[in-house]
C-alpha positions as CSV (number, residue, x, y, z in Angstrom):
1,X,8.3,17.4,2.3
2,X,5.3,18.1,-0.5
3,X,5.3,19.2,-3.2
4,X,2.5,19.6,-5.8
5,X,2.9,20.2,-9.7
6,X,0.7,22.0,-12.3
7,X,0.0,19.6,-15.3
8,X,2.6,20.4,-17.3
9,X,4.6,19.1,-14.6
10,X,5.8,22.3,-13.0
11,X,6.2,23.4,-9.3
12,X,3.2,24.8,-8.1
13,X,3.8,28.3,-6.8
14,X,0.3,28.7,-4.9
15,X,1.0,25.6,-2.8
16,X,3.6,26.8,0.2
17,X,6.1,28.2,-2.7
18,X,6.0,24.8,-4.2
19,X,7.1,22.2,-1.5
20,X,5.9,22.1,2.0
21,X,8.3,21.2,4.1
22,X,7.5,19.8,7.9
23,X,9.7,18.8,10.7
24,X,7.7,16.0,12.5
25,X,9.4,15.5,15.1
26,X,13.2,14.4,16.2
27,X,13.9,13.5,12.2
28,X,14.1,10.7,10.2
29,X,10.9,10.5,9.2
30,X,9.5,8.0,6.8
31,X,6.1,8.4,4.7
32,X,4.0,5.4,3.5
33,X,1.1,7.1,2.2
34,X,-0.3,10.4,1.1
35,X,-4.1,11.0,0.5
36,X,-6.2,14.0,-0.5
37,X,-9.9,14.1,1.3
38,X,-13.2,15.7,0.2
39,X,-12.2,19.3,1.3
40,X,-8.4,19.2,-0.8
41,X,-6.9,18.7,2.4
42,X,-3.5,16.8,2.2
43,X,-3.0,13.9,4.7
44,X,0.5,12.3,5.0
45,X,1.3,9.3,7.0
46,X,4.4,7.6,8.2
47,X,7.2,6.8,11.2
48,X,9.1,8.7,12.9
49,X,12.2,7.3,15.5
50,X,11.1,6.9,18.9
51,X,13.0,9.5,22.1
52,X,13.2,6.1,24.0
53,X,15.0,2.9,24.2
54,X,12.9,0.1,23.9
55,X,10.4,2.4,22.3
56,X,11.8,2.4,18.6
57,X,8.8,4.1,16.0
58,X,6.0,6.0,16.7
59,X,3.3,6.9,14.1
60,X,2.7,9.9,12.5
61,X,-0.1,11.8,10.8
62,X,-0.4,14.9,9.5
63,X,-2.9,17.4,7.3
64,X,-1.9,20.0,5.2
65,X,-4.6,23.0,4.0
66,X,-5.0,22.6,0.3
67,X,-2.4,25.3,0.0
68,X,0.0,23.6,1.9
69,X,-0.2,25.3,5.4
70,X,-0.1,22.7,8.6
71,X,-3.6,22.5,9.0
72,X,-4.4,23.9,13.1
73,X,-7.3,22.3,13.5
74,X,-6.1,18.9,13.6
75,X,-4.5,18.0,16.6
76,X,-3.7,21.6,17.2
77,X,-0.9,22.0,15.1
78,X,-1.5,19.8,12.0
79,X,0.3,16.9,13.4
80,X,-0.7,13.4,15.5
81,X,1.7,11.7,16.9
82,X,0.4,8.5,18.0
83,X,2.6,5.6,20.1
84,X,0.7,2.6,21.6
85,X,3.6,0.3,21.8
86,X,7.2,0.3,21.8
87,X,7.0,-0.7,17.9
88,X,4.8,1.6,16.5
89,X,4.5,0.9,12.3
90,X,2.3,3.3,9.9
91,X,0.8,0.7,7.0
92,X,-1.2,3.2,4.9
93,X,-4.1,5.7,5.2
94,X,-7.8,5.9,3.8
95,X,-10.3,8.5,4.0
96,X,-14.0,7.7,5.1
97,X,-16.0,11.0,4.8
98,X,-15.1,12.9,7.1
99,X,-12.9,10.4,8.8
100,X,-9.1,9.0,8.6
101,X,-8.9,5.4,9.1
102,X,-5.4,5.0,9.5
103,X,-3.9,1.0,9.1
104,X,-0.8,0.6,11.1
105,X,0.6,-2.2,13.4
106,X,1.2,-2.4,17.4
107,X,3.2,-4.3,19.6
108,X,1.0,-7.1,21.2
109,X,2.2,-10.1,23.7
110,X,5.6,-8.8,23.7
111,X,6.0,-8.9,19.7
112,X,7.2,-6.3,17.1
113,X,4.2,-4.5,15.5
114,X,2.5,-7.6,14.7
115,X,-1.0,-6.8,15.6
116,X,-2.9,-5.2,12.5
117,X,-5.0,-2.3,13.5
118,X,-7.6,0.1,12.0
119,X,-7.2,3.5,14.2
120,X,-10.6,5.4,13.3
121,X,-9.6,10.3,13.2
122,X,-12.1,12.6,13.9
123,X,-11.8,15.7,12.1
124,X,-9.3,16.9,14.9
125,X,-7.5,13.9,14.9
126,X,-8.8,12.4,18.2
127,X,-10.3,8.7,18.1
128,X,-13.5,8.3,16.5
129,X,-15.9,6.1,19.1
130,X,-18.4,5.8,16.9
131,X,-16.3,2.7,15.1
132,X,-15.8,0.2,16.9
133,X,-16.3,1.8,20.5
134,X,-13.3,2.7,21.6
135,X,-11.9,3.9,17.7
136,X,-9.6,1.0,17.4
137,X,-10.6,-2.0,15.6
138,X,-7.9,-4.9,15.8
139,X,-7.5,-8.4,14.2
140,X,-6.7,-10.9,16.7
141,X,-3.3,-12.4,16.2
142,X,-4.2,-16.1,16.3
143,X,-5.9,-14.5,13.1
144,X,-2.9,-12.8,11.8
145,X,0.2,-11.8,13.0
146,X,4.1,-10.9,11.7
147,X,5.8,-7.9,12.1
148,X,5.2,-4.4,10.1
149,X,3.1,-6.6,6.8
150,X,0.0,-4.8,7.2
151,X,0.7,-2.2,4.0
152,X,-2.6,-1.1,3.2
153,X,-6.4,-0.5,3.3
154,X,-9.4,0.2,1.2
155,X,-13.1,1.2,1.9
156,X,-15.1,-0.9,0.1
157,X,-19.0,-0.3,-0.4
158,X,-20.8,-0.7,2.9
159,X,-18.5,0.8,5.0
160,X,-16.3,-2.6,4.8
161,X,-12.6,-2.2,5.1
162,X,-9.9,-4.1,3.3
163,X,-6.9,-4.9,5.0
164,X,-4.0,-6.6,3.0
165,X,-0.3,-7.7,3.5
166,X,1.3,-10.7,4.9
167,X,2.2,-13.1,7.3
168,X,4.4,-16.0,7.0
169,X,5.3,-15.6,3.5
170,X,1.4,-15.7,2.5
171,X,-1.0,-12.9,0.8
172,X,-3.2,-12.2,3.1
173,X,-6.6,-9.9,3.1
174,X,-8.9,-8.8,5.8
175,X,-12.0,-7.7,5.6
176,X,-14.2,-5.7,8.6
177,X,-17.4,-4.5,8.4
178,X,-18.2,-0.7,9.1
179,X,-18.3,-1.3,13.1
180,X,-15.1,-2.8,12.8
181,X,-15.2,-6.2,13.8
182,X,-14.4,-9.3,11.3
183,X,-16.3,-9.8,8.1
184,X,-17.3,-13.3,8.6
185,X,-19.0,-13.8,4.9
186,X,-15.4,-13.2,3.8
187,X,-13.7,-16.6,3.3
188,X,-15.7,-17.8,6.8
189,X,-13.4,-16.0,9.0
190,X,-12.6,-12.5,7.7
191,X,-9.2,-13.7,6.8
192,X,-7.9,-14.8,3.1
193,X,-4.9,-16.5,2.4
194,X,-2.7,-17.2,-0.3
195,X,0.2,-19.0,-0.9
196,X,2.5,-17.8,-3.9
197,X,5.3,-20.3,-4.6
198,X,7.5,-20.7,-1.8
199,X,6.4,-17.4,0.3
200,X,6.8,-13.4,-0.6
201,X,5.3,-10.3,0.5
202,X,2.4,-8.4,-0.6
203,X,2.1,-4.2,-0.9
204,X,-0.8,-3.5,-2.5
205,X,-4.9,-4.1,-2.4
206,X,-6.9,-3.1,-5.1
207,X,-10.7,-3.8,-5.4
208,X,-12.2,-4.3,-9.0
209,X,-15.7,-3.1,-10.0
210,X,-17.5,-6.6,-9.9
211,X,-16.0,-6.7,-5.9
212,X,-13.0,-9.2,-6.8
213,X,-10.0,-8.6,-4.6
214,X,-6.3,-7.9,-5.9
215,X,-3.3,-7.9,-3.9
216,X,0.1,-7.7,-5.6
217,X,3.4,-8.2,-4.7
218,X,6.7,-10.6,-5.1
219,X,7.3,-14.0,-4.6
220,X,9.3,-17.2,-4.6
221,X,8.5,-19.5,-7.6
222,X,11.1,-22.0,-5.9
223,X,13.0,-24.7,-7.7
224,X,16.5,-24.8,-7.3
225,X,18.0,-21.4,-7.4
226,X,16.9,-18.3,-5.0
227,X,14.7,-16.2,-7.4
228,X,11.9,-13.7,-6.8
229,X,9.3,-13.0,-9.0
230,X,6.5,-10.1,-9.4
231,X,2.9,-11.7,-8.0
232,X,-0.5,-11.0,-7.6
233,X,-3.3,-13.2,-6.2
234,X,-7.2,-12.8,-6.7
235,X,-10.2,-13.8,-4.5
236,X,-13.9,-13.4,-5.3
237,X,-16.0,-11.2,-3.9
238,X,-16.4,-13.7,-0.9
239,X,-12.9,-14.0,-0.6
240,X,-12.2,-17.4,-2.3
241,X,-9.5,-17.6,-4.5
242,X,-10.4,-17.1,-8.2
243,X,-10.0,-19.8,-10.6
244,X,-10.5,-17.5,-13.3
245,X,-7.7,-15.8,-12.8
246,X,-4.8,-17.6,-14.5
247,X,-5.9,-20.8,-13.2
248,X,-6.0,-21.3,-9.7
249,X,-6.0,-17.2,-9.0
250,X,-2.7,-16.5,-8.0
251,X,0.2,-15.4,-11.0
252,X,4.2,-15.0,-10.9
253,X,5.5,-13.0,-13.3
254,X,9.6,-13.4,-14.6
255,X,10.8,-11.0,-16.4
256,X,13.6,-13.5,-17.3
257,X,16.7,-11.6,-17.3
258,X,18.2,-11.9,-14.2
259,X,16.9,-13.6,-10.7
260,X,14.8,-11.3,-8.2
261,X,11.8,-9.4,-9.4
262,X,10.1,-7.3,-7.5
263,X,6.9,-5.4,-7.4
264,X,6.0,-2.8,-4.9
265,X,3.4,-0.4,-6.7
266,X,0.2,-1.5,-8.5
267,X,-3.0,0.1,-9.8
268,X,-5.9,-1.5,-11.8
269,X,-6.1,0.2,-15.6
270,X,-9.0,1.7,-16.7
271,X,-10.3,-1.7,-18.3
272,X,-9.6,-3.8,-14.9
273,X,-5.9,-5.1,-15.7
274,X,-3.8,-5.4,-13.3
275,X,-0.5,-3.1,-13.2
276,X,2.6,-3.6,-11.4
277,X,6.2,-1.7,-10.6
278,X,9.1,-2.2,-8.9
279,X,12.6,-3.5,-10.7
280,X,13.7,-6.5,-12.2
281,X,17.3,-7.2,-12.1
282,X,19.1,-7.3,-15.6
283,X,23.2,-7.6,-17.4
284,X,23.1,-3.8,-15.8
285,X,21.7,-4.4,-12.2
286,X,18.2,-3.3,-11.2
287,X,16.1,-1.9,-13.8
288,X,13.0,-0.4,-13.5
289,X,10.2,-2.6,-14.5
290,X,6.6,-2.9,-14.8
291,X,4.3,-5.6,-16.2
292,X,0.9,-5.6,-17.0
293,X,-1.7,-8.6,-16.6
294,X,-4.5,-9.4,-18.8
295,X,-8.1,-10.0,-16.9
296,X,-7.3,-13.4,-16.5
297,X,-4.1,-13.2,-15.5
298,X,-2.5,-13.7,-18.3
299,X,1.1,-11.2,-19.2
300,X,-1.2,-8.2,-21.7
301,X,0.6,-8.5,-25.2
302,X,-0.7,-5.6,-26.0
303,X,2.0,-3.7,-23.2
304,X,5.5,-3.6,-24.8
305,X,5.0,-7.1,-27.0
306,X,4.8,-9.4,-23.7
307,X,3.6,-7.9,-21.1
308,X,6.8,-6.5,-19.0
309,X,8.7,-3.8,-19.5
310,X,12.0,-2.3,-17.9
311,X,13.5,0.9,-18.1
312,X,17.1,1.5,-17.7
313,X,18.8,5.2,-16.5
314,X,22.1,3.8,-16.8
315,X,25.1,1.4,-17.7
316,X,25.7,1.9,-13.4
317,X,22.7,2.9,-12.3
318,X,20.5,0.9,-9.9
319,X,16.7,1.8,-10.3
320,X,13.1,1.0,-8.6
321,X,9.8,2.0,-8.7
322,X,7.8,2.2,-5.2
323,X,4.4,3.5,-6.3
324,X,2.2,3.3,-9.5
325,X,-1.3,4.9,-10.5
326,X,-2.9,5.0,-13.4
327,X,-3.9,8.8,-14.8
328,X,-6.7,9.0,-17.8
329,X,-6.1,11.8,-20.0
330,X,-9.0,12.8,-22.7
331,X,-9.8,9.1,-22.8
332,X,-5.8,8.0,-23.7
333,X,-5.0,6.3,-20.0
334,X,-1.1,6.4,-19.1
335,X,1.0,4.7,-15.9
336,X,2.2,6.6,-13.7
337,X,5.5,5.4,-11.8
338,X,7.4,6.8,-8.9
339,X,10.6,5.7,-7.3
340,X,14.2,6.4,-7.1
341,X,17.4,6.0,-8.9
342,X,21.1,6.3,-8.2
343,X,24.5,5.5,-9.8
């Protein structure tokens, strides 16, 4: 489902009664991503199960009229169904005029969804051959390859494209240029890596105004007990990794409660520091949580006394946060966090 809210945070009755709600196709659907383009259109992106053993996901997309109305004109009902391989995994969604480019990951030499891709919509959600040819740029996998890490993309000026995730326990970020194939004046190749601790997994890219490159996630700081911690690594505009940036460019933060803490949303504050959400576990379980760095890495003093904060619904209640954006109101800028609860 949709569902939009008026400012003062109530349902919106002009958008489909309040909620849209769309049956893909055979159920169980799962969204990564959804994106408003230049016409108010809504564009939602995600899996769907597969009819067919050993076909297990396919991809969906699927565009809503700014009222919330399955939009006919794309793909003739409002919704693509796209299946290349037999694992078919959505990463996350970007609007380029009046294109989609849609980041997911295909099956290639007989492995899961390991094969980043950039698919490239027309407005009617067929392939787009004016990128790349055919309208499917893909990173070879001697590059990068591990299954279902590619988890999101951003257009950077130029026409270049952002890739970022992970492969064998590093942060790794991509970079293609408008036509699609490898950016070669990023870090030589196209491809930046980055080893946090031990290994982890990265979520989310975010590109600052001087073209420095975030990507944010959760790591292993190692030692001698199993521990996670929230991360984020950053490269220079060329995509080396920035010594300016807490040292060597790459940050753990521990919220120091409990082991295993995780971030899975992040957005850049108005002033360029770096914001992250997910949960950190605590005496009452997982906890909502969300720390801020400093533009130098650094844990901001300035958010709740040392930079991390947790939030707690309950004695019993287990709580995370999956997506974060920061919203400017009149000048006073406030985080935004979504995610889920239960006791």
């Amino acid at each position: 489902y949709v569902a939009r809210y008026d400012t003062a945070g109530r349902p919106d009755p002009t958008f489909a009664n309040s909620m849209a709600k769309i049956d893909v196709a055979r159920g169980g659907e799962v969204v990564r991503r959804v994106v408003v383009d230049g016409q108010g259109r809504i564009v939602v992106l995600g899996n769907i199960p597969a009819p067919d053993y050993p076909d297990e996901t396919e991809v969906f997309v699927l565009r809503l009229t700014p009222t919330g109305q399955l939009d006919p004109t794309f793909d003739g009902d409002g919704i693509l169904l796209i299946d290349r391989s037999n694992h078919d995994r959505a990463g996350d969604v970007a609007v380029q005029g009046s294109r989609l480019l849609v980041a997911a990951s295909f099956d290639s030499g007989g492995s899961w969804a390991n094969q980043w891709t950039v698919l490239a919509l027309n407005e009617t959600g067929g392939l787009d051959t004016g990128f790349s040819g055919d309208g499917i740029a893909t990173v070879p996998t001697d590059k990068v390859s591990e299954f279902d890490r590619l988890r999101s993309i951003v257009l950077q000026g130029n026409g270049r494209i952002l890739l970022g995730g992970s492969a064998n326990g590093e942060f790794v970020a991509v970079r293609l240029l408008a036509d699609g194939d490898l950016d070669t004046s990023w870090d030589g190749d196209g491809v930046a890596r980055a080893l946090v601790g031990t290994g982890g997994e990265a979520y989310n890219t975010m590109v600052q105004p001087d073209g420095k490159v975030v990507l944010a996630g959760y790591a292993r700081p190692g030692g001698a007990r199993p521990d996670e911690d929230m991360a984020a690594v950053r490269w220079t505009s060329a995509g080396a990794l920035d010594a300016s940036f807490d040292g060597d460019g790459k940050v753990l933060v521990d919220f120091g409660i409990q082991d295993n803490d995780r971030s899975y949303g992040a957005a850049l504050d108005v002033d360029g520091k770096v914001v992250m959400g997910g949960f950190a576990y605590t005496t009452t379980g997982m906890d909502l949580a969300v720390a801020r760095l400093d533009t130098n890495g650094t844990p901001d003093p300035s958010f709740s006394a040392d930079g991390r904060a947790t939030t707690n619904f309950g004695e019993t209640a287990n709580e995370q946060i999956e997506s974060i954006t920061i919203a400017s109101n009149a000048g006073n800028p406030r985080v935004l966090a979504a995610g889920w609860y239960h006791d």
